[in-house]
N, C-alpha and C positions, 0 to 999 in steps of 0.2 A: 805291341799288338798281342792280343790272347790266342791262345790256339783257337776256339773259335772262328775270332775275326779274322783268322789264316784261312780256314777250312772255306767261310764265306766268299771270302776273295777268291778264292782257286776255285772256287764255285762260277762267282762271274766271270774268271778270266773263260772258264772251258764252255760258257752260254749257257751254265745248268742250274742257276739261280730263278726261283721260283718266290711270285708275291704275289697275296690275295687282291685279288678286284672286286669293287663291289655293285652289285646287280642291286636297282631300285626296281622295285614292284616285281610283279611274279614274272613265273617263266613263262613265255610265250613267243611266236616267231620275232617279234621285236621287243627289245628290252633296254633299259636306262644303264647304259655301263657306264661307269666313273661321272655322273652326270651327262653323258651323253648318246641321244637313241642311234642302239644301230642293229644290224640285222642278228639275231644270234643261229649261230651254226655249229656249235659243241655242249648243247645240253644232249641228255639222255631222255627226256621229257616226249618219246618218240609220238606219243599220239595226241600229244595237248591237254591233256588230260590233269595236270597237278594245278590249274585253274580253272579248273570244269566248276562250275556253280554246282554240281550235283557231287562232286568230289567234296567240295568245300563245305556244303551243307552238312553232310555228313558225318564230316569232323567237329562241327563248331556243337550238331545234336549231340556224338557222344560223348564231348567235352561237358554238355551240361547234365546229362541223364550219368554219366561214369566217371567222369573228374579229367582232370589233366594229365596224369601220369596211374601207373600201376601198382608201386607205391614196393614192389617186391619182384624176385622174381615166380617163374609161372610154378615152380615145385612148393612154395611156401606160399601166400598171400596173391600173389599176381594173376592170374591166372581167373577171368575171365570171358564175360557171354562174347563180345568181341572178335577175341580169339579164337573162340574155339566154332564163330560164324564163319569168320573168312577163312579158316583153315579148311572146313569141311568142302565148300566153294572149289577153293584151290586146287585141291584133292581130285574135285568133280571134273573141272575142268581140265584139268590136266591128265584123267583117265586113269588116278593110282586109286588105290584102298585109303590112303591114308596123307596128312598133309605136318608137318611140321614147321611152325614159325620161329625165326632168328632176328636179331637185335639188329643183323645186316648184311649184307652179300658175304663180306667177310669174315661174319662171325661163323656165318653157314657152312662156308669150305673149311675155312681152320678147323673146325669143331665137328665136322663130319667125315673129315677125310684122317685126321685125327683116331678118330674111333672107329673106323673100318680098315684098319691099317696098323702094326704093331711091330714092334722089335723082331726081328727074325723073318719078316714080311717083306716083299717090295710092292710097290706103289709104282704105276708105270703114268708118266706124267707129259705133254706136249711141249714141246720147244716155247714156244709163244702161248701157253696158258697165262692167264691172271696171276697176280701177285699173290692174291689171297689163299691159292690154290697152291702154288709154290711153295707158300709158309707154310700151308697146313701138311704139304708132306713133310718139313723141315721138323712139325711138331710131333707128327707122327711117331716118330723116330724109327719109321721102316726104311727099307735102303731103297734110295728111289732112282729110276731109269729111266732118265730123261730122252723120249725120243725125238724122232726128226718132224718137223711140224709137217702132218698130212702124211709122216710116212708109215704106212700099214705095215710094209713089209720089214722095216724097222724096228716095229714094234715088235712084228710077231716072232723075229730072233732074240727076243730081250724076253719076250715071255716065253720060249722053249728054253731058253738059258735059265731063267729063274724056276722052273719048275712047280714042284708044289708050294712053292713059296709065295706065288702070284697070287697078291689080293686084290688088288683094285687099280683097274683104268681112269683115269681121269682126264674130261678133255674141256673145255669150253664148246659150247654150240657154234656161235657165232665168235669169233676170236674177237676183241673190243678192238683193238687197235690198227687191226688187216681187216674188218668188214668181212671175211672168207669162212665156212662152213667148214665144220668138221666133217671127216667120211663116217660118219653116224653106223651105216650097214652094216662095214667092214668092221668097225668096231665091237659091233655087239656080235659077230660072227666069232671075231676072234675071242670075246669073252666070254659065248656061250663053249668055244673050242676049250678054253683052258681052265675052263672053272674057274673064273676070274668076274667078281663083280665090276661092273660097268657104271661109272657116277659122272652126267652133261650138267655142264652151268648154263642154264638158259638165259644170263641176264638181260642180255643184248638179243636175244630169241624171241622173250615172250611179248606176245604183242606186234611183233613183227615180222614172223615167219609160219608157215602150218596154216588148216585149216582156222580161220577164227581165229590168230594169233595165236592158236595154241604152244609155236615155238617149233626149233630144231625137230626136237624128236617125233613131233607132230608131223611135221612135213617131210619125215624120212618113211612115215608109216608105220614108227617104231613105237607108240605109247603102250607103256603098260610092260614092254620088254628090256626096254634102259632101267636098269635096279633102281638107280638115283639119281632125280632130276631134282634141281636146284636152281631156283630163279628168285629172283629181284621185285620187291615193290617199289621201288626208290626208280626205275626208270619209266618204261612205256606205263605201267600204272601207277604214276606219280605222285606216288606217297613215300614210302620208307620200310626199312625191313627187308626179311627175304622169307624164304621157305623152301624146303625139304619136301618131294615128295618119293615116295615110296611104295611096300606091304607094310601094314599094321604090326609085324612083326621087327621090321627094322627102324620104323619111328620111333617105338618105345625102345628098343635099344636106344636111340639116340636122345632120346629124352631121361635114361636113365644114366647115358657117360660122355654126353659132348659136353665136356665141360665150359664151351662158347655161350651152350644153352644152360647147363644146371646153375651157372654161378654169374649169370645177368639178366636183369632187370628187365620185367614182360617189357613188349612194347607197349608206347601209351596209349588207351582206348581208341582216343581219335585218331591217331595214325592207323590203326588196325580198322579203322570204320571208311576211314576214305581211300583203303585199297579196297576193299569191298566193293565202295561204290562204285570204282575205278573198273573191277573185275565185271561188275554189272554193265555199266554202257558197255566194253569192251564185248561182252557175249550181246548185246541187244546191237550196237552198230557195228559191223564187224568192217562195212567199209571202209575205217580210219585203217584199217592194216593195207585193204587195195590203194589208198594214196596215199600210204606212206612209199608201199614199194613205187608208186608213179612218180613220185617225185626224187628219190632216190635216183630214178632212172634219167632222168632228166637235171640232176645236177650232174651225174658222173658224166652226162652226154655232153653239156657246158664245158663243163671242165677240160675232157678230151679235146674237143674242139678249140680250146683255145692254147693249146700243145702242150699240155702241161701231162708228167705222169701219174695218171690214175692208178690205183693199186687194184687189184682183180677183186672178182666177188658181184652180188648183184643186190646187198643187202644197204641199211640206210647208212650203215660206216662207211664214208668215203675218202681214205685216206690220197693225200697224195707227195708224192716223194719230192724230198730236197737230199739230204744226205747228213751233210753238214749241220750242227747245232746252232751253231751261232747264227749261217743263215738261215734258217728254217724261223730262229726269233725276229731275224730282222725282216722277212716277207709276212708273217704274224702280226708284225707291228705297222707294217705299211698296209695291209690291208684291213686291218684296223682305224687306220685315218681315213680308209676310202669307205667306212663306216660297215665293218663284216665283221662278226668277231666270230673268229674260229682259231683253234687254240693247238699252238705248235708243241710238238710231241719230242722227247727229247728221252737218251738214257738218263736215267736206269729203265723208264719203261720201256723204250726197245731198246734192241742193239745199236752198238755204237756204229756209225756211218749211216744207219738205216732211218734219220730223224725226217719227220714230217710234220705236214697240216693236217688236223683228223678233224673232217666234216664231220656232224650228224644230221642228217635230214629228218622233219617231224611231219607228220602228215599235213598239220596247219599253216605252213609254209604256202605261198603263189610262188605258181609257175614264175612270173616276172622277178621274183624274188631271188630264186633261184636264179636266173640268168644273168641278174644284174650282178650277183656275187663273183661266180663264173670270171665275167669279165672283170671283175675290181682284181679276183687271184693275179688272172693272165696276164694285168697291167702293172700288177707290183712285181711280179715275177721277171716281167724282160725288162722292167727300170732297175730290176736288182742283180741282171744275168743267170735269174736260176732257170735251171729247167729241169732239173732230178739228174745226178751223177748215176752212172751204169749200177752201181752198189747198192743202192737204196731202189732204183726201181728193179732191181733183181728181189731185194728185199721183198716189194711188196708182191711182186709178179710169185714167188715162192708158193 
């Protein structure tokens, strides 16, 4: 046996083995998995939007008016009309001077937090932020202070300890994997307190939270005072990409040294045309945000009620606790034959003991829908004796 084929076994033995499934036809509240339909409940697709006819349109126009790819990236050849439409949009929408595009969420935080952040620097980072945010303080190579998820006043001994050294806070908006809100206020208090840049990921925000989906910082009150917002095309507006918003003076910084940005390949026209279009309905109906949050409300109420632990928060993550790896795949898998696909959550993305089921509700979603899910959880849950171990729903109650 090759060390590989060790590493892979000790994978399956600990339930942490991972294999792709494949989704026929597009995303939508029901979908063709492995040949067969059944409800989907773990896209990120939060407002239906990445098979909008008016999203789709868009892509297929600027595929034929600007080609299929960008051919470069955006400081050489790549770089344009596209881009530099949905960027100004973004920008608007989001309330900054200025918008910058990324290859992807990931590329976004590596490449952003990277270059606000430097040797001799600390970078102050949440317990449960994103991976990509994680690496990028790893890339940074500033010494980073990892605090306590939600704890303010953890933070702000880490930033009296650090001193003038303190460059930048970094937190998620909406956490992906707990559904729960950063304390946004207290954050930007403590980094207007210490001279310390403030940088939210809106991924799981925008579209979903604030006035108009504008996101976290939107519904804290706070746009235009968070230094650096960061969000996602690739979910609620169902395309791909990300973007940077900011002042005119720190986009071109970052278009001059994130090297995530200077040394990859613009995005392709049409992906940049059907967030557009995407950002368009999203400001023209804004209602797809009011039922997203109603249906949100209405599976976490299913779910409770069928005694299961719900993870706190009021957003469309609706995690719910099992503990254990191994069972967390085998209630994933039975409630997969009761035709729900919702897709069990396991370290390295959380902590260990802390594994669960991580809902996401879409606005296109029925009521009936949601309930019948509910109940498929509840029944595979007491045929499998789960009900959340004290450790995991402390985990998500955190």
């Amino acid at each position: 046996m090759t060390e590989i084929a060790e590493r892979l076994e000790e994978l399956q033995d600990q339930g942490l083995h991972r294999r792709l499934r494949l989704v026929g036809g597009p995303q939508g509240p029901l979908v063709t998995l492995d040949g067969n339909q059944v409800l989907l409940l773990c896209s990120n697709d939060y407002l239906g939007l990445a098979n909008h006819p008016r999203v789709k349109g868009a892509a297929a126009e600027a595929a034929m008016r600007w080609g299929a790819g960008a051919g470069a990236s955006r400081l050489i050849s790549g770089n344009m009309q596209p881009h530099s439409r949905l960027e100004k949009r973004l920008a608007a929408f989001k309330g900054y001077e200025s918008a910058l595009l990324f290859g992807s969420g990931y590329l976004a935080n590596t490449g952003t937090i990277a270059a606000l952040a430097g040797s001799g620097e600390v970078v102050f980072s949440d317990e449960l932020n994103h991976a990509s945010i994680i690496d990028g303080c790893r890339l940074s190579r500033a010494e980073t202070f990892v605090y306590r998820h939600g704890d303010v006043e953890h933070l702000s001994w880490g930033l009296q300890k650090a001193g003038e050294r303190a460059a930048l806070i970094v937190t998620d908006g909406v956490f992906s994997m707990d559904g729960d809100v950063a304390p946004l206020v207290d954050l930007v208090t403590l980094a207007r307190r210490h001279d310390c840049r403030l940088m939210v990921d809106e991924a799981h925000a925008t579209g979903a939270l604030g006035p108009g989906g504008r996101g976290s910082v939107a519904a804290a009150g706070l746009s235009g005072e968070v230094d650096v917002v960061m969000g996602t095309l690739g979910k609620a507006l169902g395309s791909y990409g990300a973007y940077v918003c900011a002042d005119r003076e720190t986009t071109d910084y970052l278009l001059n040294t994130a090297r995530s940005f200077v040394f990859s390949t613009a995005l392709p026209p049409p992906v940049a045309a059907a967030g557009l279009a995407a950002l368009e309905l999203l400001e023209s109906q804004p209602d797809r945000v009011g039922r997203l949050s109603t249906n949100a409300a209405t599976l976490r109420q299913a779910l409770t009620d069928e005694g299961l632990a719900v993870g706190g928060g009021e957003t469309q993550i609706v995690p719910v606790a099992v503990g254990d790896a191994k069972a967390t795949m085998e209630l994933s898998g039975q409630v997969l034959e009761r035709g729900v696909f919702a897709q069990g959550i396991r370290p390295p993305t959380v902590p260990v003991g802390s594994s669960r089921l991580r809902f996401t509700v879409m606005s296109t979603h029925r009521r009936e829908e949601l309930q019948h899910a509910a109940r498929a959880v509840g029944a595979a849950a007491r045929e499998l004796g789960i009900g959340g171990d004290r450790h995991a729903v402390a985990q998500l109650a955190a």
